[in-house]
C-alpha positions in Angstrom: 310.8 201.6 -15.0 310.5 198.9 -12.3 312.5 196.1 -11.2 312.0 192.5 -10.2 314.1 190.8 -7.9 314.4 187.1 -6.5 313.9 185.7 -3.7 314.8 182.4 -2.4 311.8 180.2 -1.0 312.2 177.8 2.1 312.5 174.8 -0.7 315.4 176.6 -2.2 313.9 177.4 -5.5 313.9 181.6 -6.6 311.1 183.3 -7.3 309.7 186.9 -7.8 309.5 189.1 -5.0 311.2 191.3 -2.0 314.7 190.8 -1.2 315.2 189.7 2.3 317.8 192.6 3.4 318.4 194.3 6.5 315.6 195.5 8.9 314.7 199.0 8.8 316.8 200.6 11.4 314.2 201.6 14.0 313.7 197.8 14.0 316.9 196.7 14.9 317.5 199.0 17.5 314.4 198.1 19.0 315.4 194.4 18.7 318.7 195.0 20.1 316.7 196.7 23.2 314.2 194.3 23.4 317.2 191.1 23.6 318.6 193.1 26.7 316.0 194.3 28.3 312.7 192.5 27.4 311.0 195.4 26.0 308.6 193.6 23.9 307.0 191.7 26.7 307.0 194.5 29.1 305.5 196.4 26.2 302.8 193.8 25.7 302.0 193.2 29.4 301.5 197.1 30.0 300.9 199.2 27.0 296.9 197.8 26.5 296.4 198.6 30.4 292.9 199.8 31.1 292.7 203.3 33.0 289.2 204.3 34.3 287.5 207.1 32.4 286.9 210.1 35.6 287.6 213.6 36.0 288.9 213.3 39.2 291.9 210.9 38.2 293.0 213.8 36.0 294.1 215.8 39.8 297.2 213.0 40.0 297.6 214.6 36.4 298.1 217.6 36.9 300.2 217.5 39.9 302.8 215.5 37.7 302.7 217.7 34.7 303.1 220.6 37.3 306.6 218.8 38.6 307.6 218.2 35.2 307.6 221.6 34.1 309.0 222.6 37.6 311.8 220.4 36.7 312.7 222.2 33.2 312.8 225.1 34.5 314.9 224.7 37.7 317.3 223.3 34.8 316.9 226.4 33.3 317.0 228.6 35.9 320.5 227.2 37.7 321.8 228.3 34.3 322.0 231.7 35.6 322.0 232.1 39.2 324.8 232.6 41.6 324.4 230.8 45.1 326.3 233.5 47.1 325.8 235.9 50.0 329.0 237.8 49.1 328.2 241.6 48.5 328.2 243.2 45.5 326.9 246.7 44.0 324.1 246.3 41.8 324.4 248.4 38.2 322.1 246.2 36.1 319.0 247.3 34.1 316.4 248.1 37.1 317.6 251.6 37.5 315.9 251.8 41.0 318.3 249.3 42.2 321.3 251.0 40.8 324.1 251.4 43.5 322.7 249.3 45.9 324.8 247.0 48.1 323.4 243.5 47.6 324.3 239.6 47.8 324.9 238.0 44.7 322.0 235.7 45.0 319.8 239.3 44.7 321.5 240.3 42.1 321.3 237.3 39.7 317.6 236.7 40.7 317.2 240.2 39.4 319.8 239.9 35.8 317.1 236.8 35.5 314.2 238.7 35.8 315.4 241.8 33.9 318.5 240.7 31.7 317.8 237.1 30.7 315.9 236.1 27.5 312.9 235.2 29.1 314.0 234.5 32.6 311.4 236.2 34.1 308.5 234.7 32.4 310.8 231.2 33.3 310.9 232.2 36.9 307.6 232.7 37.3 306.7 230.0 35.9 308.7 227.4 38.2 307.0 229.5 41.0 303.6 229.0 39.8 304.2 225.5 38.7 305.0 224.8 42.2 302.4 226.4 43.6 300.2 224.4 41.3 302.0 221.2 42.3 301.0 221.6 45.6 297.6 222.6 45.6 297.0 219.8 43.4 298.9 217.2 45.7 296.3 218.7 48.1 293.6 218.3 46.4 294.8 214.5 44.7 295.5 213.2 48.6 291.9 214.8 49.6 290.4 212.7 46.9 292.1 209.8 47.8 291.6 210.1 51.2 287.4 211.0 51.2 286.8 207.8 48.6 288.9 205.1 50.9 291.4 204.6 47.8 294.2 204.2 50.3 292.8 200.6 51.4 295.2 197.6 51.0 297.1 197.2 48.8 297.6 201.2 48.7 298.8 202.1 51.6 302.5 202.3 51.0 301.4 204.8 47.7 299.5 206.9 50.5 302.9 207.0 52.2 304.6 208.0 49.1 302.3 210.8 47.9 302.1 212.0 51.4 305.6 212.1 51.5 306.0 213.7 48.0 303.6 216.6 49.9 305.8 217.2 52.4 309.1 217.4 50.1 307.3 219.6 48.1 306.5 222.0 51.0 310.1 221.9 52.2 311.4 222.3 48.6 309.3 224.9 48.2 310.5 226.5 51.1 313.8 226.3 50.0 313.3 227.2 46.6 311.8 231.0 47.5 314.7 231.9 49.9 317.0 231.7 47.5 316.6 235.2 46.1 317.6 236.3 49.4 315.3 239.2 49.0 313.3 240.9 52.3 310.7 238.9 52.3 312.3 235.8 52.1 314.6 236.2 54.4 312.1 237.2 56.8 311.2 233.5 56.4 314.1 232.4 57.1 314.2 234.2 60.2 311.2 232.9 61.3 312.6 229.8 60.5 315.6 230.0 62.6 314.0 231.5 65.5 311.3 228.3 65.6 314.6 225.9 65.6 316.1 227.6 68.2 313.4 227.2 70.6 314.1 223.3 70.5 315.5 222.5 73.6 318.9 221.7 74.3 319.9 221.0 70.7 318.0 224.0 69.0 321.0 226.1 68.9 323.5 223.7 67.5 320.6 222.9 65.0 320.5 226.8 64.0 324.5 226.8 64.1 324.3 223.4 61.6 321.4 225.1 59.4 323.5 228.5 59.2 326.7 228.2 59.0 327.0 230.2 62.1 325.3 232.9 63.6 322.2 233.8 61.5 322.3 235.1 59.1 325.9 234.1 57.9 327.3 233.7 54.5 326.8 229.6 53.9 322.7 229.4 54.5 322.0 230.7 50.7 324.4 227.8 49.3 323.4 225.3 51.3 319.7 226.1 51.0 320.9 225.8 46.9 322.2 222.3 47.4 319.3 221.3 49.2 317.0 222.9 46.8 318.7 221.8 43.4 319.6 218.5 44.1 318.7 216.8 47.1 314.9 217.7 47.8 314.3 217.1 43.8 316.3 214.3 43.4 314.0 211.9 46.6 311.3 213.6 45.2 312.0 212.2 41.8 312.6 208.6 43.1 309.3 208.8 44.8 307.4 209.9 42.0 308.9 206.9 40.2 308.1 204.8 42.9 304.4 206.7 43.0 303.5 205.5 39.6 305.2 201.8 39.4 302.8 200.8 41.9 299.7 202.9 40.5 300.7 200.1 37.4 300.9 196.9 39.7 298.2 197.9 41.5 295.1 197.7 39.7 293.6 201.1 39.5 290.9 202.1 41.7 287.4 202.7 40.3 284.2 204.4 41.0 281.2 201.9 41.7 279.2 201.0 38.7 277.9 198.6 36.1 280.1 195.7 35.3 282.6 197.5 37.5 284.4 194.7 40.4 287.4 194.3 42.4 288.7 191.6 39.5 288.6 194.2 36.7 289.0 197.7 35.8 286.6 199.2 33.1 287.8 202.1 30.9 290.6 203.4 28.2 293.3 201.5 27.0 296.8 203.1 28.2 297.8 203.1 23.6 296.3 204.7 22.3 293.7 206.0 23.6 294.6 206.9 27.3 298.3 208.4 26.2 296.6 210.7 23.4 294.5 212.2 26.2 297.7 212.9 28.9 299.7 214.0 26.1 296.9 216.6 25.1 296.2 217.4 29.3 299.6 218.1 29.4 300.2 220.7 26.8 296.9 222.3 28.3 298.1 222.4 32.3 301.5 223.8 30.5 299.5 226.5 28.4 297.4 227.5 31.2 300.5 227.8 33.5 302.2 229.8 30.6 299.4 232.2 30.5 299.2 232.3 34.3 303.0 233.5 34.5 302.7 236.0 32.3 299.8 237.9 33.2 300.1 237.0 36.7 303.0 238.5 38.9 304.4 236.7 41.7 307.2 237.4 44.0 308.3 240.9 42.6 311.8 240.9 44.2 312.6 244.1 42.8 309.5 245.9 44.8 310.7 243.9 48.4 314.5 245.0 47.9 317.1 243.1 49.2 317.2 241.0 53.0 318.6 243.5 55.6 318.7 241.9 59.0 317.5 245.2 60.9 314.1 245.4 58.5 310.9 243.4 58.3 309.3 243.8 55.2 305.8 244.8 55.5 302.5 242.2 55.4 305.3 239.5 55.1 303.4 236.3 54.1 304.5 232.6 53.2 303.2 230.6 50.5 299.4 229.2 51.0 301.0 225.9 52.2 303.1 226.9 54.7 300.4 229.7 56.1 298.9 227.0 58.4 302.4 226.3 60.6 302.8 230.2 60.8 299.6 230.5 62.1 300.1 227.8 65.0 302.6 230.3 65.8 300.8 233.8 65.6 297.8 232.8 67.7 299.9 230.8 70.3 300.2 232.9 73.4 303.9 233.7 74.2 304.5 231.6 77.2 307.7 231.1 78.7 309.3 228.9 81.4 312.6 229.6 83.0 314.1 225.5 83.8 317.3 225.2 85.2 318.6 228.6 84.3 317.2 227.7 80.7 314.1 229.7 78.9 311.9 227.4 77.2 310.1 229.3 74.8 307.0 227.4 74.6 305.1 230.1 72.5 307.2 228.7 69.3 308.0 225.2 70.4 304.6 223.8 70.9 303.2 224.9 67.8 307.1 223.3 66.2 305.9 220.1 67.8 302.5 220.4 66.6 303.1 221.0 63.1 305.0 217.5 62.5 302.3 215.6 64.9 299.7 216.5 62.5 301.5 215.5 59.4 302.1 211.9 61.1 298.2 211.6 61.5 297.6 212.2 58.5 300.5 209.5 57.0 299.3 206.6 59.3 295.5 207.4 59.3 295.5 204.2 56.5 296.7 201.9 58.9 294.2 203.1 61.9 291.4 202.8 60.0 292.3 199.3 58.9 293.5 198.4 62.5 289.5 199.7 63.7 287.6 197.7 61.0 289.9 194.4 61.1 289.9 194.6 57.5 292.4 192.9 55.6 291.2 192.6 52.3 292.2 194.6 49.1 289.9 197.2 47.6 290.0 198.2 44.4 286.4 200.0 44.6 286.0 203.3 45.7 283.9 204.8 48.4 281.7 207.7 48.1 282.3 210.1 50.8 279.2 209.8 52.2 278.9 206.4 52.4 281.9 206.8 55.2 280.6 210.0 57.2 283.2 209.2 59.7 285.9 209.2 57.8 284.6 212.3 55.5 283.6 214.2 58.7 287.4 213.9 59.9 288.7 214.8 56.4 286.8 218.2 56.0 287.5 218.8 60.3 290.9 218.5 59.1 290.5 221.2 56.2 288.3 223.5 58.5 291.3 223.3 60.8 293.6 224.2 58.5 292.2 227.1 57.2 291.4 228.6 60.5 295.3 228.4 60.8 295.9 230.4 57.5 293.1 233.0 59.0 295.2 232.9 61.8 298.9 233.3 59.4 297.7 236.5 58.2 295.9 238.0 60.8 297.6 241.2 59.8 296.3 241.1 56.3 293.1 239.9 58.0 292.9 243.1 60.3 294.1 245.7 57.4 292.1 244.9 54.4 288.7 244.5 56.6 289.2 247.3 59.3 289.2 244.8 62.3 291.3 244.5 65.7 293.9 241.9 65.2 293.7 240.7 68.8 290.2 239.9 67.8 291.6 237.9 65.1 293.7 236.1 67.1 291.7 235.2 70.0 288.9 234.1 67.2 292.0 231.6 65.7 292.7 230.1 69.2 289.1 229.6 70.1 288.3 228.3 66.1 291.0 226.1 66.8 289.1 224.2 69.3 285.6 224.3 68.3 285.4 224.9 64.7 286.9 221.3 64.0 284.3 219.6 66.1 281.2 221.6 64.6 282.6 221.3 61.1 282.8 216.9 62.2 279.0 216.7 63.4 277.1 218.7 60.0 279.4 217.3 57.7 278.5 213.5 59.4 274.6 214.9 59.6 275.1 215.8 55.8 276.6 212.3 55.0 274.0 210.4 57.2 271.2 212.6 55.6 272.6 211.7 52.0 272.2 208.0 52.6 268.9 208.4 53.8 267.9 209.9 50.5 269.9 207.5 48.3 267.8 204.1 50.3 264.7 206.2 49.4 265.3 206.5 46.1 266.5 202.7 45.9 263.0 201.9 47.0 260.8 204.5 45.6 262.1 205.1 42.7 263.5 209.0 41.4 260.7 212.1 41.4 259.7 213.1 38.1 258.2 216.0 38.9 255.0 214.4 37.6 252.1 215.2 40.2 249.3 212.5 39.7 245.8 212.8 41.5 244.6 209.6 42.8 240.4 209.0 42.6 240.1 209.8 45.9 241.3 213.4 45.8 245.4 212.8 47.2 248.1 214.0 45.4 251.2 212.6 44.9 254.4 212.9 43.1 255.2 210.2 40.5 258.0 207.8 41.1 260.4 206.4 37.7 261.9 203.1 38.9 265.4 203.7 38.7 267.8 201.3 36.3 269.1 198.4 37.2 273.0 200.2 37.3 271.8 203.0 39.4 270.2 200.4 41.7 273.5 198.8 42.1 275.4 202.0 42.2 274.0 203.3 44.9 273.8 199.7 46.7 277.0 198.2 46.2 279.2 200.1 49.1 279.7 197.7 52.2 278.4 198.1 55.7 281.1 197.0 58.6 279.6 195.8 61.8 280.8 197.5 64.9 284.2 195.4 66.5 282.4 193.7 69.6 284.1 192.8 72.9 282.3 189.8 73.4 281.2 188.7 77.1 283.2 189.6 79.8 283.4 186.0 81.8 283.7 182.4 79.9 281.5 179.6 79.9 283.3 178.4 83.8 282.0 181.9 85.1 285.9 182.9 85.0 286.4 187.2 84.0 288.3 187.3 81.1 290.7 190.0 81.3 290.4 192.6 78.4 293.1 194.5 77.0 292.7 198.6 77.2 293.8 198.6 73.1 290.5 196.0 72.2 288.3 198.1 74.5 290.0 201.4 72.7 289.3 199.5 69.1 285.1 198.9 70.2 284.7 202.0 70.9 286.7 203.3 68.1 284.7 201.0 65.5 281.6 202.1 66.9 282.0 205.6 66.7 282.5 204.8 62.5 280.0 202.0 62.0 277.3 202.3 64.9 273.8 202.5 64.8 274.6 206.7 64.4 276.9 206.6 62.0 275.2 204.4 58.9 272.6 204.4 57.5 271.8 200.5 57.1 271.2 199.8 53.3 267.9 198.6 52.0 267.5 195.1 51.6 265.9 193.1 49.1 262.9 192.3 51.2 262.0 196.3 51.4 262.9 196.5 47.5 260.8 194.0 46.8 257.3 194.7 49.1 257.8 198.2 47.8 257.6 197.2 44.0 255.3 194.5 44.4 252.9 197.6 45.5 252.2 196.2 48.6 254.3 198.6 50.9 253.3 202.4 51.2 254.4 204.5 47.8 
């Protein structure tokens, strides 16, 4: 049986059809939003955004599906952990443990791994998730850094994500001493022992830190607070921060066809774009499921609880923090008696070290635009080796770095492979030195030789593999002209001229006096864009005599 209703038409007359009754409800709540806060225009201005289609965007990805589900379970995990050093005899399931004294912190850390519906496979989890997090941030930053995608108008996201790097070191930090177990507190002792070689305030820094002499009965809270709500909650606003401007900004793009600093080719952000993140994330979550539960990591219950008379044995810190422990292992023990003071310089050098380098690294954006005088934005990437300065520092840096880690396990180093662990050491203090610099000239060789191959391709075309034999008995190897996109692909970088001086008296024969920071800049900008450091780019002359068949093929 079906029904007919009216409807009133604009001239007042009825006629068949729908009656005009109340939007569906999803409607009016969206209309309700949308007259308070504009969602409709903010919908339309951003929803159809175009995000380039490369793998190596999905590395920003991953790092923030990986804080995400660090997030949810932290939540999870607060649940059922107790932030207290108090003592307490331990008669839970691990029967081992049974009867042992123990702080609280031990002891619920343990109820979660053994007790809790799932706790441990949650706990390992948030530890592998931040593990994840960071290597990722690594490895996003590194990407960032090699393809020149913190140019204006980037530089303050540089600045963020490097910042979200650090906070994610210290968090993490502060996250795996909270089970108070042997080998966390071990950390933590290290830890104190590098703040209290600061001069004259290092002790009242350790006293603020600890509550007190270490190692007290406040750090584990306070290390909570920190942890829980502090750390995450910056981290949070950065992130936010992080990916407003990744939406003002245009996103950054790989050369190519039809690809400029005016547009961005790819995926719209709905559908297609959002389908794809939402599908990457429930991978990086499955794969970091499957990880945590075949994979153990930080087994408390093997380390036993922190004692401050034991060192547990082949301590180690997490990957990220390896490289500052290793400043400290291979630096010799010097010391300086000042004034009736002791200035242990064996810890506070590398101390100072440690946050010199991470300052490099945050302002390197504005050096490099201070040495090319560049002011304009750039929305198309670089490949690495069409910078070989810049690449050469970057994988220095990383050769650096993992000289350090060497050098923060030089125990490890000297058990698993049967060597003396001075040798170790003394090869991390001289690596330190040289291995950077020879890592810098063969990557900038590689890079210049790269370029060298890419012009000869632009003007002789690919090899096919095709050997031809010429009438007169030669044989060569046939060229294929190469497209008119790979042409410009492997064209379109730009060249910067070397910053010049400029003559040294003015046209009345008068010197002109030169500043030290514009005779530092020349010699700066040359090291990057001199004669030894590009390759220039063929131009259309060569291209031209070459295909014309007048140049030598």
């Amino acid at each position: 049986m079906s029904t007919t209703t009216s409807t009133t038409n604009p001239s007042g007359a009825e006629g068949p059809g729908r009656s005009r009754g109340k939007a569906p409800a999803g409607e009016r709540v969206a209309d309700w939003a949308d007259g308070r806060l504009g969602i409709y225009s903010l919908a339309k201005a951003n929803m159809r955004k175009i995000f380039p289609d490369h793998w190596s965007f999905m590395l920003g990805e991953v790092c923030l599906y990986s804080f995400i589900i660090i997030i949810l379970t932290g939540v999870y995990l607060t649940l059922f952990f107790h932030p207290s050093m108090n003592e307490v005899v331990y008669h839970g399931s691990y029967v081992p443990m049974q009867g042992q004294l123990m702080s609280e912190a031990y002891k619920s850390t343990l109820d979660i791994s053994f007790d809790v519906r799932g706790g441990l496979l949650i706990r390992q989890l948030h530890h592998w998730a931040a593990l994840i997090f960071l290597a990722g941030m690594f490895v996003h930053m590194m990407r960032v850094f090699f393809t020149g995608a913190f140019r204006k108008p980037r530089e303050i996201n540089w600045l963020f994500g490097f910042l979200l790097f650090v906070l994610g070191m210290f968090t993490g930090f502060t996250g795996y001493s909270l089970p108070d177990d042997l080998l966390s507190g071990t950390g933590i002792r290290f830890m104190e022992g590098a703040v209290l070689s600061v001069p004259i305030v290092g002790t009242y820094l350790a006293f603020f830190i600890f509550g007190g002499e270490f190692p007290g009965d406040d750090f584990i809270a306070r290390f909570y607070s920190v942890h829980i709500l502090l750390l995450p909650g910056i981290m949070l606003g950065l992130v936010v921060a992080h990916l407003i401007l990744v939406f003002y900004h245009k996103h950054t793009q790989f050369a190519g066809g039809g690809k400029t600093n005016k547009n961005v080719v790819g995926m719209p952000l709905l559908p297609v774009y959002m389908a794809k993140a939402g599908g990457f994330f429930f991978l990086v979550f499955g794969v970091l499921c499957v990880v945590s539960a075949v994979a153990t990591i930080n087994p408390i219950w093997n380390i036993g609880p922190y004692r401050p008379d034991m060192v547990s044995t082949g301590a180690q810190p997490d990957w990220y923090m390896g490289f500052s422990e290793g400043l400290v292992r291979v630096m010799p023990g010097w010391e300086i008696n000042f004034w009736g003071h002791t200035l242990a310089l064996g810890v506070f050098v590398p101390l100072m070290i440690f946050p010199l380098v991470l300052v490099s690294i945050a302002v390197y954006p504005f050096i490099e635009s201070w040495i090319t005088g560049d002011r304009r934005e750039h929305h198309i990437l670089d490949r690495p080796r069409n910078a070989p300065t810049r690449t050469a520092f970057g994988v220095a840096w990383m050769a650096w770095y993992f000289v350090l880690l060497v050098g923060g396990g030089n125990d490890l180093w000297a058990t698993h492979f049967n060597l003396s662990i001075n040798a170790i050491t003394w090869f991390v203090r001289v690596g330190f030195f040289v291995v950077p610099v020879v890592t810098f000239i063969i990557t900038k060789r590689i890079c210049l030789g790269l370029q060298r191959r890419d012009k000869d391709k632009v003007l002789h075309g690919r090899e096919s593999g095709i050997i031809k034999r010429l009438p007169h008995g030669e044989f060569i190897e046939v060229h294929e002209p190469l497209s008119q996109e790979q042409l410009y692909t492997l064209t379109a970088h730009e060249q910067y001229q070397p910053a010049e001086i400029g003559p040294l008296v003015d046209e009345n024969g008068v010197e002109r006096k030169v500043k030290p920071l514009e005779k530092l800049r020349a010699k700066l900008s040359k090291g990057y864009y001199g004669e030894e450091s590009q390759i220039p780019k063929p131009t259309v002359e060569e291209y031209q005599e070459i295909t014309s068949g007048h140049g030598h093929h």
